[in-house]
N, CA, C and O of each residue as an XYZ file, in Angstrom:
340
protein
N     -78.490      9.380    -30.666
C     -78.526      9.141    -29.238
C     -77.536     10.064    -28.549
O     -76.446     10.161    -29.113
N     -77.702     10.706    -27.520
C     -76.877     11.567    -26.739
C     -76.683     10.826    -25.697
O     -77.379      9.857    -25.392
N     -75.506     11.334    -24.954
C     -74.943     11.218    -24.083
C     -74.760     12.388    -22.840
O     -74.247     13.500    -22.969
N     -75.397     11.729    -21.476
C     -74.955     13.119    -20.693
C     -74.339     12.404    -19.441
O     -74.722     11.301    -19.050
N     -73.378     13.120    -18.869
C     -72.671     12.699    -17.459
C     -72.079     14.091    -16.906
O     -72.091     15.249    -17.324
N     -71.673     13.589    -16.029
C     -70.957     14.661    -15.231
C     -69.621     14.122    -14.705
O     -69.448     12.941    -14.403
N     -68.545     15.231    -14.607
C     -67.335     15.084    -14.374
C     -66.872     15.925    -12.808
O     -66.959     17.146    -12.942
N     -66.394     15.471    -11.343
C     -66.652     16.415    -10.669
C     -64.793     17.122    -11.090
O     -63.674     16.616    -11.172
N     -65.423     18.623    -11.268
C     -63.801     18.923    -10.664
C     -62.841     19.462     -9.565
O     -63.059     20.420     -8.824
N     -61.757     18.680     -9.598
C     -61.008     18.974     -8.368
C     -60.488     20.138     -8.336
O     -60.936     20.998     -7.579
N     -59.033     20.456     -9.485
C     -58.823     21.449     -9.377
C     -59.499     22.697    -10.107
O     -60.587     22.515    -10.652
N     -58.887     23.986    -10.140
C     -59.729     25.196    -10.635
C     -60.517     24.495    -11.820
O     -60.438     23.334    -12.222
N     -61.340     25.603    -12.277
C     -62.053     25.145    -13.225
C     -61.161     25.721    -14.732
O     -61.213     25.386    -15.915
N     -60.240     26.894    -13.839
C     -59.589     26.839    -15.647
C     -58.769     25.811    -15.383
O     -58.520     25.381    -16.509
N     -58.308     25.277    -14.766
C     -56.654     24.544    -15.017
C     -57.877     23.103    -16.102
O     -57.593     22.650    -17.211
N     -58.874     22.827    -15.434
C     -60.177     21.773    -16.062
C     -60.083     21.898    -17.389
O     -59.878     21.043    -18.251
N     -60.280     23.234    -17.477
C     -61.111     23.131    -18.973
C     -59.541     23.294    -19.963
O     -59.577     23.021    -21.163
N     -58.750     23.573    -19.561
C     -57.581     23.868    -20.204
C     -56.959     22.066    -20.432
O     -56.470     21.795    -21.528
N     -57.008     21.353    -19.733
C     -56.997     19.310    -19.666
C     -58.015     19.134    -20.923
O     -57.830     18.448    -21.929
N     -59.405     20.130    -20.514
C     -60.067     19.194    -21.672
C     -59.876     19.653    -23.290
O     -59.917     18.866    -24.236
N     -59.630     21.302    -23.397
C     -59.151     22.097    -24.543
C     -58.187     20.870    -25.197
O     -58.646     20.111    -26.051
N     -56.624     20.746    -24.636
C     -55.821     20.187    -24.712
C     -56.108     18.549    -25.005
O     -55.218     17.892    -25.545
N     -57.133     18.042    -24.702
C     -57.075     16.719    -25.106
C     -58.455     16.610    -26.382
O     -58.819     15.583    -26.955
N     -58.899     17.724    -26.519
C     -60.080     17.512    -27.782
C     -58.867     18.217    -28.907
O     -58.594     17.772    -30.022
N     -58.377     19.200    -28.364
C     -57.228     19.527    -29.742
C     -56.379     18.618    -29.867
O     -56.048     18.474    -31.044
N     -55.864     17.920    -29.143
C     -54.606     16.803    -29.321
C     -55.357     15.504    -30.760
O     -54.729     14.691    -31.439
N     -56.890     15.823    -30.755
C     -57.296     14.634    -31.433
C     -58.057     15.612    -32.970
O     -59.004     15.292    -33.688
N     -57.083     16.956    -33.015
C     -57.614     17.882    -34.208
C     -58.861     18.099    -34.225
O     -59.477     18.150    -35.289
N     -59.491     18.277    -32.942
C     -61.145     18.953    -32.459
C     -60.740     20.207    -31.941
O     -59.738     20.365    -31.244
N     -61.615     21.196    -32.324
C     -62.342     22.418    -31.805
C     -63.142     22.622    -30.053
O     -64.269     22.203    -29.792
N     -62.488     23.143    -29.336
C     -63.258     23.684    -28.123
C     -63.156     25.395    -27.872
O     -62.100     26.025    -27.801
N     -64.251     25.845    -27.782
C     -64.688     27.203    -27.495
C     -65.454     27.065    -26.254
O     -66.313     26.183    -26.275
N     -65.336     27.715    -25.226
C     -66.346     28.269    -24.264
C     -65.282     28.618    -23.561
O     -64.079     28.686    -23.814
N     -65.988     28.843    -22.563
C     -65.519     29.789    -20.949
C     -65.928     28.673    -19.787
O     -66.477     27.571    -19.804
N     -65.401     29.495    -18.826
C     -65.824     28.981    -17.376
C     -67.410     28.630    -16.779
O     -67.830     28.298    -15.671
N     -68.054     28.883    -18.103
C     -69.837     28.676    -18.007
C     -70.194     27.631    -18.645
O     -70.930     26.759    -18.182
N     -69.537     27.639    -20.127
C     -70.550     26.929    -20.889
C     -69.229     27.080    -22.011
O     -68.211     27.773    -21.973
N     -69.799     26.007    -23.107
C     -69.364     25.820    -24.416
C     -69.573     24.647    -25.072
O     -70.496     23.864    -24.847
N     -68.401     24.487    -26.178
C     -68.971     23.359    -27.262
C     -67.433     23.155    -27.508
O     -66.357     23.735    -27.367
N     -68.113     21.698    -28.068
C     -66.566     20.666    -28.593
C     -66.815     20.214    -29.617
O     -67.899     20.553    -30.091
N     -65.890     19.197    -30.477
C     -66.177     18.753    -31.660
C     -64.625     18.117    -32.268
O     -63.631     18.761    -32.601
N     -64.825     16.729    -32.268
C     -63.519     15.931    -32.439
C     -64.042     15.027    -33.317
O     -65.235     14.889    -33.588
N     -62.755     14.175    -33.923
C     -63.090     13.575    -34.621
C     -62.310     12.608    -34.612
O     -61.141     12.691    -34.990
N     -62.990     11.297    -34.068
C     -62.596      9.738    -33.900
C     -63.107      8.958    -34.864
O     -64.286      9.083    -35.194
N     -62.043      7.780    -35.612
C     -62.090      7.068    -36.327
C     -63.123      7.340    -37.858
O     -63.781      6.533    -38.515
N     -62.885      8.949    -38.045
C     -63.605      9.189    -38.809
C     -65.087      9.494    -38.983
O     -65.886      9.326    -39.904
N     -65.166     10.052    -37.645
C     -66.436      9.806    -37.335
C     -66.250     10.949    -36.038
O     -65.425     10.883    -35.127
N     -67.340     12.060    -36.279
C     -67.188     13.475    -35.451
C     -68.009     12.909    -34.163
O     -68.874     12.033    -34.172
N     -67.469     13.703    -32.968
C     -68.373     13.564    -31.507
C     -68.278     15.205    -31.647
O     -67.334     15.924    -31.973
N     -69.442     15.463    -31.323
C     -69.631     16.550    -31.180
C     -70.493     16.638    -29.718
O     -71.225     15.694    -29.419
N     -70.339     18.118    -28.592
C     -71.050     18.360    -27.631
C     -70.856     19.542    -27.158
O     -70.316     20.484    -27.738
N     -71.425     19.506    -25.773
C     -71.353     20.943    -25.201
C     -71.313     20.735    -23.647
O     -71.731     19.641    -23.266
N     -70.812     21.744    -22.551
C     -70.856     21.598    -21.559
C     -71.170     22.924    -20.994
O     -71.502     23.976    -21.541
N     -70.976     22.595    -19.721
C     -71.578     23.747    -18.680
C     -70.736     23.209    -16.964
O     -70.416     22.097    -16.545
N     -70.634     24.462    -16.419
C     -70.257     24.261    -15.390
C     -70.618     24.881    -14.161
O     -70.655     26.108    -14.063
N     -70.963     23.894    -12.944
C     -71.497     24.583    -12.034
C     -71.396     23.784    -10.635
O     -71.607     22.586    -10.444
N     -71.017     24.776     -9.713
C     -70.482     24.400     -8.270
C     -69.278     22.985     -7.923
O     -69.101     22.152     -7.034
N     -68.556     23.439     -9.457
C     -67.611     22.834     -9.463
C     -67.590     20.910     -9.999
O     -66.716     20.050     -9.887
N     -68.914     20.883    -10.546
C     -69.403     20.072    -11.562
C     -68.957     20.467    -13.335
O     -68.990     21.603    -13.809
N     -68.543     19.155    -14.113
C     -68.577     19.912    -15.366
C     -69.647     18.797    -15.844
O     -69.624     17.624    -15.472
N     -70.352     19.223    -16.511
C     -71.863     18.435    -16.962
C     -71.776     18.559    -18.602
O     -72.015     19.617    -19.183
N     -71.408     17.359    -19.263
C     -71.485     17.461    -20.824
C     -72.599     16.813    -21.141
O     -73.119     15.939    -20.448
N     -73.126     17.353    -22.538
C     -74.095     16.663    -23.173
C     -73.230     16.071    -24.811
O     -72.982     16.874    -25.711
N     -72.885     14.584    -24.911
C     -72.663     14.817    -26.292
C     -73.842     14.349    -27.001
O     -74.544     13.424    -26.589
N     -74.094     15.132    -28.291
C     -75.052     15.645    -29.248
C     -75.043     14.385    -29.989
O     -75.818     13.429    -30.018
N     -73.897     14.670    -30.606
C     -73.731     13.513    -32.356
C     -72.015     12.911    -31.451
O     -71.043     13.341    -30.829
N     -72.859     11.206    -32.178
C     -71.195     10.650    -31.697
C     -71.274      9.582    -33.213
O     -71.769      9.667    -34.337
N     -70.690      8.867    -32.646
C     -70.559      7.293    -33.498
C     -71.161      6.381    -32.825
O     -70.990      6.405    -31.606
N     -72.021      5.337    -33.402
C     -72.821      4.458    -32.721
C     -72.173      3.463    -32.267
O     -72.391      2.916    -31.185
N     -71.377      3.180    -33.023
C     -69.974      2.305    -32.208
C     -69.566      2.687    -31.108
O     -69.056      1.836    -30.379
N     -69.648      3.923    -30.693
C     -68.826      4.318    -29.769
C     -69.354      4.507    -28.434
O     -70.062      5.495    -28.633
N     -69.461      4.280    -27.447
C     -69.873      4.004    -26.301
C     -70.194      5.071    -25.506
O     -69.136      5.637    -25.229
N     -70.993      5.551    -25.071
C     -71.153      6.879    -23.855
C     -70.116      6.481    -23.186
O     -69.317      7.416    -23.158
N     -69.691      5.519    -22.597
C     -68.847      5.007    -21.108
C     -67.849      5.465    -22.425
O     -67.756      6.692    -22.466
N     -67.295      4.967    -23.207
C     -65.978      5.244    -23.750
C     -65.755      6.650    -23.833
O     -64.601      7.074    -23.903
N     -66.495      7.228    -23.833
C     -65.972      9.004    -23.962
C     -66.065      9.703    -22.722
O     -65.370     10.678    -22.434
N     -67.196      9.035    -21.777
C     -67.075      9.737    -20.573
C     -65.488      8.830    -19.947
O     -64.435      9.469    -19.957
N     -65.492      7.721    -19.568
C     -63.790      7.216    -19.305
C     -63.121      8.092    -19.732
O     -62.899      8.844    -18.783
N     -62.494      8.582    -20.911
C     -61.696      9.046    -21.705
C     -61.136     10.844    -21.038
O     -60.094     11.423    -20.731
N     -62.812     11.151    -21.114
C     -62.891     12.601    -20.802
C     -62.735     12.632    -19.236
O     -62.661     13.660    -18.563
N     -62.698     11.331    -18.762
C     -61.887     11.496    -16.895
C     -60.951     11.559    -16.659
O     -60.539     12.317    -15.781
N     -60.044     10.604    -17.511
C     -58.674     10.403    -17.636
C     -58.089     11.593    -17.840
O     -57.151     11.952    -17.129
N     -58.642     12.461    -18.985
C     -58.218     13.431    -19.806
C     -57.727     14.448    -18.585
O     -56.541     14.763    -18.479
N     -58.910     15.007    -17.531
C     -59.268     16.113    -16.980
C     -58.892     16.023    -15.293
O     -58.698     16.976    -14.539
N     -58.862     14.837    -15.028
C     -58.657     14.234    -13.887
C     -56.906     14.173    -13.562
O     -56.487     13.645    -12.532
């Protein structure tokens, strides 16, 4: 099951993606992309979330791919507001 939402952002979009870099590495996950597009990949309770995003008119729009079924769309989109917000 995937997950998609959107995050609006306030400030720049690097200071954004640099909140979200910083909080998928803080949890020993991988983020690559740019100011367009990219991919993530963390790993909670033993158990990988993996996704990708994109950004546009100051929207960041993730899709996550593979999560944990335990784990809630709302719990990662919350998380990833807190994070970036």
């Amino acid at each position: 099951m995937s997950c998609n939402f959107e995050i609006p952002v306030k400030d720049n979009v690097d200071a954004a993606l640099e909140k979200a870099r910083k909080a998928v590495e803080s949890q020993n996950g991988t983020f690559t992309g740019d100011n367009n597009s990219g991919s993530f990949e963390l790993n909670v309770f033993g158990n990988f979330i993996k996704g990708s995003y994109t950004i546009k008119d100051q929207m960041l729009n993730l899709e996550i791919t593979d999560k944990p079924f335990f784990v809630p769309c709302n719990m990662i989109e919350s998380f990833l507001m807190k994070q970036i917000s």
